[in-house]
TORKE-618586 format. One record per residue (C-alpha): residue number from 0; residue in three letters; z, y negated, x. Coordinates in nm, 3 decimals. Last residue first. Layout:
BEGIN
<site num="NUM" residu="ALA" z="Z" y="Y" x="X"/>
...
//
This chain:
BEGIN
<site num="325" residu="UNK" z="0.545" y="0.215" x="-0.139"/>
<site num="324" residu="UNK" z="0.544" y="0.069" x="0.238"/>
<site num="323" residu="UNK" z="0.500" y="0.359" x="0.486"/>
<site num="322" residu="UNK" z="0.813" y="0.414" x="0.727"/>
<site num="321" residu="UNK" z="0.615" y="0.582" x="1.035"/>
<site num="320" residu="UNK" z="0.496" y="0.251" x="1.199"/>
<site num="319" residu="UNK" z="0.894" y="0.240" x="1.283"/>
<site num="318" residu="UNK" z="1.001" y="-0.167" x="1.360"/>
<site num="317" residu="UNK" z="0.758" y="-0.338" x="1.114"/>
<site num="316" residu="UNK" z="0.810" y="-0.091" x="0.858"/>
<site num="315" residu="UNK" z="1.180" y="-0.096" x="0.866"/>
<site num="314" residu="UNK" z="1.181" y="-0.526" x="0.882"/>
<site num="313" residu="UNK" z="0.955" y="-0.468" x="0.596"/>
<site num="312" residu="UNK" z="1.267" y="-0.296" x="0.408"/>
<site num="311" residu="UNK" z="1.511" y="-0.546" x="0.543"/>
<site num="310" residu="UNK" z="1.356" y="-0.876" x="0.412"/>
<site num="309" residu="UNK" z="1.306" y="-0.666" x="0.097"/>
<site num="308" residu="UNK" z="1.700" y="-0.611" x="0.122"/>
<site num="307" residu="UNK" z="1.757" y="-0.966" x="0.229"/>
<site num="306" residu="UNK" z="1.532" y="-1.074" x="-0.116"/>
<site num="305" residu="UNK" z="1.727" y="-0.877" x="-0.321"/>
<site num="304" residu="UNK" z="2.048" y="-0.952" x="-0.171"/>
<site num="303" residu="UNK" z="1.983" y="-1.366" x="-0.156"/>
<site num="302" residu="UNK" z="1.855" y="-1.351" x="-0.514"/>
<site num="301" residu="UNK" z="2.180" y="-1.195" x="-0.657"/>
<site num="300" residu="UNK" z="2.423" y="-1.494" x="-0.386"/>
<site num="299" residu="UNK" z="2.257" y="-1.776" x="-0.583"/>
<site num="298" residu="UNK" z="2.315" y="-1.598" x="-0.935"/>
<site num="297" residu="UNK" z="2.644" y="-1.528" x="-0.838"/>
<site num="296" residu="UNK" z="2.704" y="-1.908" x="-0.695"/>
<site num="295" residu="UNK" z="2.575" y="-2.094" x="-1.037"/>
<site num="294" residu="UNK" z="2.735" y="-1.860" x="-1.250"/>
<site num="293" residu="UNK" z="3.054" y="-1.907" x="-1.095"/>
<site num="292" residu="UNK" z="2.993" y="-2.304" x="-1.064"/>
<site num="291" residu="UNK" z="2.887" y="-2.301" x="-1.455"/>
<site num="290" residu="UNK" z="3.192" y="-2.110" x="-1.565"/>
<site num="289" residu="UNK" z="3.476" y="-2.269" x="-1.383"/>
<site num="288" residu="UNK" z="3.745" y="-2.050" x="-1.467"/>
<site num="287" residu="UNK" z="4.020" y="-2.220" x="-1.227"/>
<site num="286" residu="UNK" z="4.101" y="-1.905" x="-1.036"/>
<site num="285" residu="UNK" z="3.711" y="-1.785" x="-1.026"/>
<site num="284" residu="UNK" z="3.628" y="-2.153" x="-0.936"/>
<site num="283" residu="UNK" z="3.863" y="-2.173" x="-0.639"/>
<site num="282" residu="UNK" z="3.713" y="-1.901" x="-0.515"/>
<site num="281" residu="UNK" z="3.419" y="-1.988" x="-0.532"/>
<site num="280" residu="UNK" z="3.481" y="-2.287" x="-0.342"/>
<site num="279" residu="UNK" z="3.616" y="-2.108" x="-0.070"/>
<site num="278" residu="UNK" z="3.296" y="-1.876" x="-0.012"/>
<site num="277" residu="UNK" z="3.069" y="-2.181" x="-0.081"/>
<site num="276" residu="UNK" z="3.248" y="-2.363" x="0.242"/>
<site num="275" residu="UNK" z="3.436" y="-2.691" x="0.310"/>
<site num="274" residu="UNK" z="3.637" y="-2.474" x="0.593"/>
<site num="273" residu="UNK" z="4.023" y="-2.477" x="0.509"/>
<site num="272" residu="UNK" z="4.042" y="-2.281" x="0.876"/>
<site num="271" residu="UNK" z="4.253" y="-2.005" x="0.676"/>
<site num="270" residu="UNK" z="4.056" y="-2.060" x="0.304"/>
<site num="269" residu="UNK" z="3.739" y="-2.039" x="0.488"/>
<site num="268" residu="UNK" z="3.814" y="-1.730" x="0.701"/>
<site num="267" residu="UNK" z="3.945" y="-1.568" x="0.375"/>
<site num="266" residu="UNK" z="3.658" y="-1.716" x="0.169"/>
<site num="265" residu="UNK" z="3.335" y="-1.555" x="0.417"/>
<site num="264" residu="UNK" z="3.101" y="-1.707" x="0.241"/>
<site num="263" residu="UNK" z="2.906" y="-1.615" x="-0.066"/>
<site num="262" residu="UNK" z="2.556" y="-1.756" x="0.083"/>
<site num="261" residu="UNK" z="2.656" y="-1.493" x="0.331"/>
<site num="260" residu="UNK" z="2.552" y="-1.230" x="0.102"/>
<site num="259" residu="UNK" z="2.198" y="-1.138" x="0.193"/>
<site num="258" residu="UNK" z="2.269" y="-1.211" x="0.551"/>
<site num="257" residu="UNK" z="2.570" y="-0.941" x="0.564"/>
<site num="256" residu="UNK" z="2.349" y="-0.666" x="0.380"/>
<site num="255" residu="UNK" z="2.044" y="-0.741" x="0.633"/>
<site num="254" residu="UNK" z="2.281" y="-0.698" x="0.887"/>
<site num="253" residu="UNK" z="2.370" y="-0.392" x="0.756"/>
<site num="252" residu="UNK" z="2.047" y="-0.274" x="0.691"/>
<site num="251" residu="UNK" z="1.920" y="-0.350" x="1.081"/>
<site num="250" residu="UNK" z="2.200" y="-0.166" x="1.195"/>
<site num="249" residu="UNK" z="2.143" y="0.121" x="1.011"/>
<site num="248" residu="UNK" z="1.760" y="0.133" x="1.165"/>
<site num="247" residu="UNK" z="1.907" y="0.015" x="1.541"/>
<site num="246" residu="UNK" z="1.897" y="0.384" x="1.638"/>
<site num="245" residu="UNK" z="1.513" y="0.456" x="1.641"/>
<site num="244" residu="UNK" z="1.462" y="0.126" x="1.858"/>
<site num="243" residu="UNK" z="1.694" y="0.174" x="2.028"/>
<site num="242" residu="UNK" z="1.607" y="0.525" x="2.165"/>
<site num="241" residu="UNK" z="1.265" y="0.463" x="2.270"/>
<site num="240" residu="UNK" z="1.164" y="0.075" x="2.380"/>
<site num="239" residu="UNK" z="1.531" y="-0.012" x="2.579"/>
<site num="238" residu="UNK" z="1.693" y="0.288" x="2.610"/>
<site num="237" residu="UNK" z="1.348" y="0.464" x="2.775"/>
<site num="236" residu="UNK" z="1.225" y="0.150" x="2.919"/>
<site num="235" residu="UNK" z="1.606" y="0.077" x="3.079"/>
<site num="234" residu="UNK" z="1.597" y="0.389" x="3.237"/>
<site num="233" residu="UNK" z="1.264" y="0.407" x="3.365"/>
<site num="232" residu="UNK" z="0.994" y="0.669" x="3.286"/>
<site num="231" residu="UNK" z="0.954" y="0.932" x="3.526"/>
<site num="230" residu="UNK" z="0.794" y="1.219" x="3.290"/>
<site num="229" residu="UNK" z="1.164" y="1.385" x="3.281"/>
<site num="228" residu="UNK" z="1.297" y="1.118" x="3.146"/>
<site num="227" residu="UNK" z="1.057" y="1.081" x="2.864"/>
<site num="226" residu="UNK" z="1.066" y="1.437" x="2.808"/>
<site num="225" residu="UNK" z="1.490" y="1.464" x="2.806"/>
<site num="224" residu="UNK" z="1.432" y="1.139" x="2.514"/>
<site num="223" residu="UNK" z="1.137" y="1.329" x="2.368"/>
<site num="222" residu="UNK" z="1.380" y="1.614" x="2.266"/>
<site num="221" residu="UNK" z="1.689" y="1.430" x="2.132"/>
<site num="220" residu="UNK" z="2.020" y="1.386" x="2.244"/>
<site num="219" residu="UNK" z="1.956" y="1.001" x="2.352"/>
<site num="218" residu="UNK" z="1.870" y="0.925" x="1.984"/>
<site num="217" residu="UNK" z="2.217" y="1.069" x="1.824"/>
<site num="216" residu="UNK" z="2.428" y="0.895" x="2.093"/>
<site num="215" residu="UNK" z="2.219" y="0.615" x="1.965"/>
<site num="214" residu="UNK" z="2.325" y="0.623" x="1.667"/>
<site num="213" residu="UNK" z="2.663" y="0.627" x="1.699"/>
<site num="212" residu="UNK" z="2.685" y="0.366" x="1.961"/>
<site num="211" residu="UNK" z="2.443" y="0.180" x="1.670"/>
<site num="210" residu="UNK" z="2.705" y="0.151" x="1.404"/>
<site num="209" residu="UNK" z="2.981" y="0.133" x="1.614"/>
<site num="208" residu="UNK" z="2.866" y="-0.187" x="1.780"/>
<site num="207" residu="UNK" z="2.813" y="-0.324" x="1.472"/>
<site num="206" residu="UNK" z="3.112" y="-0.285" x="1.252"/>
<site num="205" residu="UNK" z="3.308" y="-0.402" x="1.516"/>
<site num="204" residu="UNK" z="3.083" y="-0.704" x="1.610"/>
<site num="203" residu="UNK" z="3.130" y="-0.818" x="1.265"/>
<site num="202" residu="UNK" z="3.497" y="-0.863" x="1.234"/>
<site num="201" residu="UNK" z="3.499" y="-1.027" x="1.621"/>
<site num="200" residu="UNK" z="3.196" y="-1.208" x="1.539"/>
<site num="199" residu="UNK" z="3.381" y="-1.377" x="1.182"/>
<site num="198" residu="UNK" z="3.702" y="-1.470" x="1.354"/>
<site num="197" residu="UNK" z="3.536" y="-1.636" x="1.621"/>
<site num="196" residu="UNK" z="3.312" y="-1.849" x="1.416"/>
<site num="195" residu="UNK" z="3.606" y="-1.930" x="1.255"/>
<site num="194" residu="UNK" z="3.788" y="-2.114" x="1.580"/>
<site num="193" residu="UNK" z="3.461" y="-2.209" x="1.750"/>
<site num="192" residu="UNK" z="3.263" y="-2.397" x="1.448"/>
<site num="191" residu="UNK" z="3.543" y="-2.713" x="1.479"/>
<site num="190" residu="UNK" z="3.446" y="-2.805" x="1.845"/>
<site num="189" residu="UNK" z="3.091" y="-2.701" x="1.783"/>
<site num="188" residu="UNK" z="3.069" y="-2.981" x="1.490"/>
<site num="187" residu="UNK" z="3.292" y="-3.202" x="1.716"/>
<site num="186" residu="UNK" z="2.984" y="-3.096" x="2.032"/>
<site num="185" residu="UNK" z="2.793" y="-3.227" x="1.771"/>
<site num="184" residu="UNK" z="2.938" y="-3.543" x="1.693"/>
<site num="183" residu="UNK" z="2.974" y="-3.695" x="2.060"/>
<site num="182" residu="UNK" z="3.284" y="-3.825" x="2.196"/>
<site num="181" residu="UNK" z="3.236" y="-3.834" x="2.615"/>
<site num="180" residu="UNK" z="3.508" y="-3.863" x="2.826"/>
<site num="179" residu="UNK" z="3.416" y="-3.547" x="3.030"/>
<site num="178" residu="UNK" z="3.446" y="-3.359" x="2.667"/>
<site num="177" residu="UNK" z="3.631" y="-3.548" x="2.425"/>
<site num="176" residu="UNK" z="3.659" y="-3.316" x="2.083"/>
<site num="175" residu="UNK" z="3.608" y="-3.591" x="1.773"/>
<site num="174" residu="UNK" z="3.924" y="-3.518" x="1.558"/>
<site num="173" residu="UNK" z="3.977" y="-3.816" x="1.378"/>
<site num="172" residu="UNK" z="3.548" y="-3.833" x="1.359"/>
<site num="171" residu="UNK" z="3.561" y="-3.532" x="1.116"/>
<site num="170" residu="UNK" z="3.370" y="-3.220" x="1.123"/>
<site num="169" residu="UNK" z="3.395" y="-2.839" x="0.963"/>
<site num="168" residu="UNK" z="3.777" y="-2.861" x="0.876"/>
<site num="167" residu="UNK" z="4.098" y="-2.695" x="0.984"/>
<site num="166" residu="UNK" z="4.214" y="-2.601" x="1.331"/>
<site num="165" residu="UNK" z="4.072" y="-2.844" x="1.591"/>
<site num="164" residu="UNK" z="4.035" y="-2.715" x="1.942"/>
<site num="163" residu="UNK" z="4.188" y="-2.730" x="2.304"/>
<site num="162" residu="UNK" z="4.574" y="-2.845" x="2.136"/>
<site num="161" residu="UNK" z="4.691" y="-2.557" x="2.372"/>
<site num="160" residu="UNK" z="4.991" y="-2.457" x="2.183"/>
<site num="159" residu="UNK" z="4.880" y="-2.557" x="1.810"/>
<site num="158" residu="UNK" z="4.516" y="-2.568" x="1.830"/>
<site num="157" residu="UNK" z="4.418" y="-2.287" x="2.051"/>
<site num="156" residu="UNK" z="4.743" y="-2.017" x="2.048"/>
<site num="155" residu="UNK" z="4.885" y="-2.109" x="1.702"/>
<site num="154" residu="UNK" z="4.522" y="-2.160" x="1.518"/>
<site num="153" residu="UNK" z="4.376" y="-1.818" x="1.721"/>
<site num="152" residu="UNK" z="4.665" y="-1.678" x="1.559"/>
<site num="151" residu="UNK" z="4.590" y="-1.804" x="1.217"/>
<site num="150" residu="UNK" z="4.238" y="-1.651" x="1.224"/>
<site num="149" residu="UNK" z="4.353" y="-1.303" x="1.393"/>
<site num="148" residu="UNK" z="4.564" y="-1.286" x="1.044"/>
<site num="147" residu="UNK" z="4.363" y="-1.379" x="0.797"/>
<site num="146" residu="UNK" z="4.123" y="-1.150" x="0.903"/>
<site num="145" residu="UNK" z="4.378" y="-0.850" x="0.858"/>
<site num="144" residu="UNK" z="4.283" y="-0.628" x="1.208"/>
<site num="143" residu="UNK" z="4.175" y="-0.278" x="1.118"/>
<site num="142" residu="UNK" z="3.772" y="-0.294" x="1.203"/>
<site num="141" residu="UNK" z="3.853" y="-0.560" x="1.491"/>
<site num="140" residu="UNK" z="4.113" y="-0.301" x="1.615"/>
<site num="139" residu="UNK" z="3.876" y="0.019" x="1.612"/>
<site num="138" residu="UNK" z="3.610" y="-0.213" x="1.747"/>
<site num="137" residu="UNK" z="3.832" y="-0.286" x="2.062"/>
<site num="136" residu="UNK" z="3.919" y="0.047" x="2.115"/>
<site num="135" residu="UNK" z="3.599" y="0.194" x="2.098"/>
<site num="134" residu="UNK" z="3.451" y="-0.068" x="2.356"/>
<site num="133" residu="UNK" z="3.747" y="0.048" x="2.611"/>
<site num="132" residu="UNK" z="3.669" y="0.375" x="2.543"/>
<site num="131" residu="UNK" z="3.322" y="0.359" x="2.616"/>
<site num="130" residu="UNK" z="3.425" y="0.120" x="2.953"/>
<site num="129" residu="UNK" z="3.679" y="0.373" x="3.042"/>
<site num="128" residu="UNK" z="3.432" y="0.639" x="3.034"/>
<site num="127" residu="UNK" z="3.367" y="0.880" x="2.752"/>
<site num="126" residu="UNK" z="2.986" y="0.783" x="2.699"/>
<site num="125" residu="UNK" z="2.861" y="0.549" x="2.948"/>
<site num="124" residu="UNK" z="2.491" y="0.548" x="2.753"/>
<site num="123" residu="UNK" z="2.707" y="0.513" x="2.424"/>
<site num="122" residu="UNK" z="2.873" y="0.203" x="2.531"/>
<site num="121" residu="UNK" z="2.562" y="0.091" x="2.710"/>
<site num="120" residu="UNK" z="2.368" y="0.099" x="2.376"/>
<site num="119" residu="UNK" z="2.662" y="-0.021" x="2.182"/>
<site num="118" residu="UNK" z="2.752" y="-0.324" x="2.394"/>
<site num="117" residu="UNK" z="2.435" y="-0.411" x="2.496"/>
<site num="116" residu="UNK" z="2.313" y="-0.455" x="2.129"/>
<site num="115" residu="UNK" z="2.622" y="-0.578" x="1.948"/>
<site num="114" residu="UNK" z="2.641" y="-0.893" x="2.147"/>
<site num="113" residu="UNK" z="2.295" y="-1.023" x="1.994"/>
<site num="112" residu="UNK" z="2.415" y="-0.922" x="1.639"/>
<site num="111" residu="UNK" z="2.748" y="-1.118" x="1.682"/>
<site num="110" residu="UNK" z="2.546" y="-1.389" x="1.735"/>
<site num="109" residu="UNK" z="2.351" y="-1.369" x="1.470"/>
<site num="108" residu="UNK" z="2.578" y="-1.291" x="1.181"/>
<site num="107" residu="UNK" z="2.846" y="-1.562" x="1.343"/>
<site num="106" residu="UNK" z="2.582" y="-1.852" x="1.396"/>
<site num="105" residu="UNK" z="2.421" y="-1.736" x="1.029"/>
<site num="104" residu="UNK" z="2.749" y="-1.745" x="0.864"/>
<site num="103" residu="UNK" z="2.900" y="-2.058" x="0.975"/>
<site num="102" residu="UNK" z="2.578" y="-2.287" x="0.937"/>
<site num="101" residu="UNK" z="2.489" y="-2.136" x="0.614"/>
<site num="100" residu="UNK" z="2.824" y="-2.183" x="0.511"/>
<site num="99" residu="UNK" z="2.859" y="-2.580" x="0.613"/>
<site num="98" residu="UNK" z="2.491" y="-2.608" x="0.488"/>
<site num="97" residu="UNK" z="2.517" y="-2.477" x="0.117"/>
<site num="96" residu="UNK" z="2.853" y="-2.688" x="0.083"/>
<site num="95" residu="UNK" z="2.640" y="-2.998" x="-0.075"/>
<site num="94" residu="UNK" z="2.391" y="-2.823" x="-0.209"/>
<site num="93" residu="UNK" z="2.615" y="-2.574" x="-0.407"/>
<site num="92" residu="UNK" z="2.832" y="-2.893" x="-0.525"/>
<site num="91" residu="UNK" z="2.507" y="-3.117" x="-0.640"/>
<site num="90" residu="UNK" z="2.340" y="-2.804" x="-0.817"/>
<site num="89" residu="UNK" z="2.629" y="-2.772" x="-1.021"/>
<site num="88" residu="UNK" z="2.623" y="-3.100" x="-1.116"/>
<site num="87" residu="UNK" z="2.970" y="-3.303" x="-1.133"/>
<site num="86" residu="UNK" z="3.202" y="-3.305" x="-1.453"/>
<site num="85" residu="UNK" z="3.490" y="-3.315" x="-1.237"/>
<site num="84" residu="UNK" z="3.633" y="-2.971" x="-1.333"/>
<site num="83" residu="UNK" z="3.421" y="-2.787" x="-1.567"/>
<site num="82" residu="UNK" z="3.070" y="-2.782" x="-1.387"/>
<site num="81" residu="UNK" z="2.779" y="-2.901" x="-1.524"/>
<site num="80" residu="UNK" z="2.472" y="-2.706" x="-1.534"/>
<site num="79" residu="UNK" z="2.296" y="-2.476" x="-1.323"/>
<site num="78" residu="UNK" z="2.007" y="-2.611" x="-1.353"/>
<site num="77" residu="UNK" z="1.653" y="-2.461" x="-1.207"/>
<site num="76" residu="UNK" z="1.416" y="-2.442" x="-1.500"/>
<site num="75" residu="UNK" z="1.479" y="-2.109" x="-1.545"/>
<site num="74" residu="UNK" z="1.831" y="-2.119" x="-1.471"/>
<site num="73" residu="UNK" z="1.824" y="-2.432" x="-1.777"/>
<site num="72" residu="UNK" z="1.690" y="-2.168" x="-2.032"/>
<site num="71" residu="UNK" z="1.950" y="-1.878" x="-1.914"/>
<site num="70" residu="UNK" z="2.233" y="-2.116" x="-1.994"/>
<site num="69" residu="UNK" z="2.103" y="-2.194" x="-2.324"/>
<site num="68" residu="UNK" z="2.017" y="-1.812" x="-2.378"/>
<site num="67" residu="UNK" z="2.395" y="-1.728" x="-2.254"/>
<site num="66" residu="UNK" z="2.550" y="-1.987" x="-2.471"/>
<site num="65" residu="UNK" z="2.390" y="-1.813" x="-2.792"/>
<site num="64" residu="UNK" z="2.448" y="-1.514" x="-2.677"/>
<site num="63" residu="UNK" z="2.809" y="-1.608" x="-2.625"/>
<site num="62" residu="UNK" z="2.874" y="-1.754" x="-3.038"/>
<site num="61" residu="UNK" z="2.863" y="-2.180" x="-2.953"/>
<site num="60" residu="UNK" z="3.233" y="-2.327" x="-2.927"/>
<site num="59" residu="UNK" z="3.174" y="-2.308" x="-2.499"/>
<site num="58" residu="UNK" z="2.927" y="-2.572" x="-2.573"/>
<site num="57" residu="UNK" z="3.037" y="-2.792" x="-2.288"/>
<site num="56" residu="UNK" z="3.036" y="-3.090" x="-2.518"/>
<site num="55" residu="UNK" z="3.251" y="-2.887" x="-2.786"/>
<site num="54" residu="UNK" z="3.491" y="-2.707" x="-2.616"/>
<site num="53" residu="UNK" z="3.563" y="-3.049" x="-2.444"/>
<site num="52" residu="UNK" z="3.638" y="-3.197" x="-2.794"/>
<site num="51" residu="UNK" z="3.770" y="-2.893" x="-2.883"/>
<site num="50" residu="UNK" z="4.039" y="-2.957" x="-2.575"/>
<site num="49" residu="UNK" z="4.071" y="-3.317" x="-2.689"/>
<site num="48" residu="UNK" z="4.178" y="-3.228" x="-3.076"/>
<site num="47" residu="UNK" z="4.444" y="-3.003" x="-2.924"/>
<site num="46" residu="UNK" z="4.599" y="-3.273" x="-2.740"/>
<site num="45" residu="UNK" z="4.644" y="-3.348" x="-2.378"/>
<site num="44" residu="UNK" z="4.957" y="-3.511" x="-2.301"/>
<site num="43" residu="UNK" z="5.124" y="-3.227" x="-2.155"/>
<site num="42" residu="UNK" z="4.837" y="-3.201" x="-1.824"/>
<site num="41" residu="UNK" z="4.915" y="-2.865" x="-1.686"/>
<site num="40" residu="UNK" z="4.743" y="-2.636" x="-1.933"/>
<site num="39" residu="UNK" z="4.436" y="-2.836" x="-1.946"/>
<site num="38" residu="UNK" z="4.184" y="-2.638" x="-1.742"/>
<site num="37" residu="UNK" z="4.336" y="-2.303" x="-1.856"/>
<site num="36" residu="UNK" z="4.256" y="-2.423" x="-2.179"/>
<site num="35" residu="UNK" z="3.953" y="-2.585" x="-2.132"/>
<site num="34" residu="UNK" z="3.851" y="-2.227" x="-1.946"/>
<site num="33" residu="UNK" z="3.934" y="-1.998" x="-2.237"/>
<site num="32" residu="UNK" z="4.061" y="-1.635" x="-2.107"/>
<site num="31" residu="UNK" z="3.901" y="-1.370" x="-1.849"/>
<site num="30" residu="UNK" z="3.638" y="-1.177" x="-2.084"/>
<site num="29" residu="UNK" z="3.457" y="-1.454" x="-2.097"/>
<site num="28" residu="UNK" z="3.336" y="-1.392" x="-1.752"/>
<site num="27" residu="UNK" z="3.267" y="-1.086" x="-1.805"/>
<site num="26" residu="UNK" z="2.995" y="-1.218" x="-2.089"/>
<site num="25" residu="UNK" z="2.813" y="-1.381" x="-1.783"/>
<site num="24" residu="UNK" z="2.822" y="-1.194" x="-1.481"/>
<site num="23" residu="UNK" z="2.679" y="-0.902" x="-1.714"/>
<site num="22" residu="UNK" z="2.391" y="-1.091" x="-1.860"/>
<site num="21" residu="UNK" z="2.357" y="-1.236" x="-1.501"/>
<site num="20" residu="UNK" z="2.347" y="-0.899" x="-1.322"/>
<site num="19" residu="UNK" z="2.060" y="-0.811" x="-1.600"/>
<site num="18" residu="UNK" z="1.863" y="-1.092" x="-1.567"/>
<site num="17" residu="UNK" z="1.855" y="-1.081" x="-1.183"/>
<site num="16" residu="UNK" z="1.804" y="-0.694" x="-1.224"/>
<site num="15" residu="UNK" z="1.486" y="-0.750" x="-1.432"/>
<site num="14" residu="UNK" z="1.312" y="-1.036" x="-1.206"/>
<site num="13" residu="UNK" z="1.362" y="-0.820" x="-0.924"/>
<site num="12" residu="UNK" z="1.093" y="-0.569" x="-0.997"/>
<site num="11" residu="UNK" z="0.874" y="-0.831" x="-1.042"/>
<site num="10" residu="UNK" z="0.928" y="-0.933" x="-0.657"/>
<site num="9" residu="UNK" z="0.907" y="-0.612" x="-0.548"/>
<site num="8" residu="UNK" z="0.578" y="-0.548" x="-0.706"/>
<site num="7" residu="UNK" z="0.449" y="-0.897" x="-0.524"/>
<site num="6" residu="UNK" z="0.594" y="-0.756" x="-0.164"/>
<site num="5" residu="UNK" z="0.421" y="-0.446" x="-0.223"/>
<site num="4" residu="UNK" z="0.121" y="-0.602" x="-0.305"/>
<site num="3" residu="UNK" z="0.101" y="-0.848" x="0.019"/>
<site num="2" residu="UNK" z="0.204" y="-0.586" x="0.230"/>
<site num="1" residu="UNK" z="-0.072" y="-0.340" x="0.065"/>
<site num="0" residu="UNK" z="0.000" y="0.000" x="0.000"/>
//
């Protein structure tokens, strides 16, 4: 099959499950209590005339289908709506954290990706030495370690001991980080990336790195691998060009997984390093029952997975000529 037809069938098929997952998204959502109320439950003086007055302009009175085909009909056309709290666009408060995530996620994703493939080919080359267990050990702990907690002791040791590195915020001039004298906004924007950025490698770089050790302790046991060798071909050719790339296939998904839903944050790193991310703001909306934002993220964070994991599947095609498109 065609790449261009393939991807075009793909794409139709996706116009079902986005309908679906927000048919779902939506009525569970009402499931969860009466926003206005919830909204209004620590402000005494308002009355019950002013909550169905809010019921009212938000259309939240209106049966759920009928709320779900209005909501549907401005998704179309690219609104999200209003959200609950503020009154502000939808569209304004995704746009206006869609950068601070985007740049958080995709310098940790990447990053972490990069480190991932020297450690876990040579890992798995130097199988059972110190250096393999040494590599094991450290992705055992990353694996097991509470996010939270690595993030607020990086805080203590870097911003509260040391005082090297801010510990809350993406930017800010207040906390411009001098280097040689010299105040310049992006090395702030680095300044304040370092701390959470960290956090997020470390977590990732565990799953990574034992993703493709495995693998590629499968690979270098495997017929043409002993040929290869034995027909003189160099080391590095042979880990390099052969094995990695048949191992790196369930790395490739995963990170196609993780970029697919880092529009969603990372809202325990966010929430630690108070990071003006989606992932922290959605949370915040989930607690608070702000429909429209909710809806507004999920349906954001749908279309990122389905088009990651057709990202992925000609990612497979382009790096095995064997996988056939279909």
């Amino acid at each position: 099959m065609g790449l261009a037809k393939y991807v075009v069938r793909r794409a139709i098929y996706m116009i079902p499950l986005v309908i679906g997952i927000s048919i779902v998204s939506f009525f569970v959502m009402y499931a969860a209590g009466d926003p206005i109320q919830i909204a209004t439950m620590g402000n005494p003086s308002i009355t019950e005339a002013q909550r169905q007055f809010l019921r009212n302009y938000y259309g939240l009175n209106d049966p759920i289908p009928v709320q779900y085909l209005r909501w549907l009909d401005h998704f179309i056309h690219g609104d999200f709506g209003m959200s609950l709290y503020g009154g502000k666009p939808v569209n304004q408060i995704i746009g206006s954290l869609f950068w601070e995530t985007s740049k958080l996620q995709l310098f940790s994703i990447i990053l972490a990706f990069i480190i991932a493939i020297p450690a876990g080919v040579y890992s798995a080359v130097k199988q059972r030495s110190a250096i393999d267990y040494s590599v094991t050990s450290v992705s055992i702990f990353g694996i097991s370690m509470p996010v939270f907690w690595f993030g607020i002791v990086l805080i203590l040791i870097f911003s509260y001991h040391l005082g090297l590195l801010p510990s809350a915020g993406a930017h800010g001039a207040p906390s411009l980080w001098p280097v040689f004298g010299i105040r310049d906004p992006f090395l702030d924007e680095l300044a304040h990336l370092i701390l959470p950025a960290t956090v997020l490698i470390f977590a990732s770089l565990a799953w990574y790195v034992r993703l493709l050790r495995a693998g590629m302790l499968e690979v270098l046991r495997q017929d043409y691998i002993m040929a290869a060798r034995a027909s003189g071909i160099s080391e590095r050719k042979i880990l390099y060009k052969y094995a990695l790339k048949n191992a790196i296939t369930p790395l490739i998904t995963l990170l196609g997984l993780e970029i697919g839903l880092m529009i969603g944050g990372a809202p325990v790193t966010e929430f630690v390093f108070s990071w003006p991310g989606l992932g922290r703001a959605y949370v915040t909306a989930v607690s608070k029952l702000d429909f429209p934002l909710i809806m507004g993220i999920t349906m954001i964070i749908t279309i990122m997975v389905l088009v990651a994991n057709l990202i992925t599947d000609l990612a497979y095609a382009w790096i095995d000529p064997k996988v056939r498109l279909e």
